[in-house]
N, C-alpha and C positions, 0 to 999 in steps of 0.2 A: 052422877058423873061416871061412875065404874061402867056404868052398861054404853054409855057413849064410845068411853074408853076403850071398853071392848069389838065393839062395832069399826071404830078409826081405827085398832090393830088388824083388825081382818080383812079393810080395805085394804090397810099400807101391805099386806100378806099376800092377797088376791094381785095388785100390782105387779110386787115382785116377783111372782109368778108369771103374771102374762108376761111380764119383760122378759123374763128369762125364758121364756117359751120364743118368744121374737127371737132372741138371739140365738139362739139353735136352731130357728129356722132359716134366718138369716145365711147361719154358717154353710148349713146344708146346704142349700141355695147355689152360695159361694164356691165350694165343693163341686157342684154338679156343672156351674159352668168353667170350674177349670180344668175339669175333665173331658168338656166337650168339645175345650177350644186344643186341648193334647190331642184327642181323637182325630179333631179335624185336622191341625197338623201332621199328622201321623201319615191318613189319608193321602191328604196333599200331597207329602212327599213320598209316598209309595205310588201316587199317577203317576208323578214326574220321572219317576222310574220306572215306568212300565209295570207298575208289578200289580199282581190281582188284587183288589179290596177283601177285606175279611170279612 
């Protein structure tokens, strides 16, 4: 049983890893679209005022 044991520990290990990987990538994710949707506001209201895009 020790060696099963050890095998279900490294799964439940490997798991929580990839979870933890999803949520980081998740966030990043998250991150880059609420940066894009700042940008495009940003944008937005510099057309609306005439003024040049960066």
């Amino acid at each position: 049983m020790g060696q099963n044991e050890t095998h279900d520990d490294r799964r439940t290990q490997e798991r929580a890893e990839i979870a933890a990987r999803l949520a980081r990538f998740k966030s990043t994710q998250d991150r880059f679209a609420r940066e894009r949707e700042e940008f495009a506001r940003q944008a937005w209201r510099k057309a609306q005022r005439g003024e040049a895009a960066e």
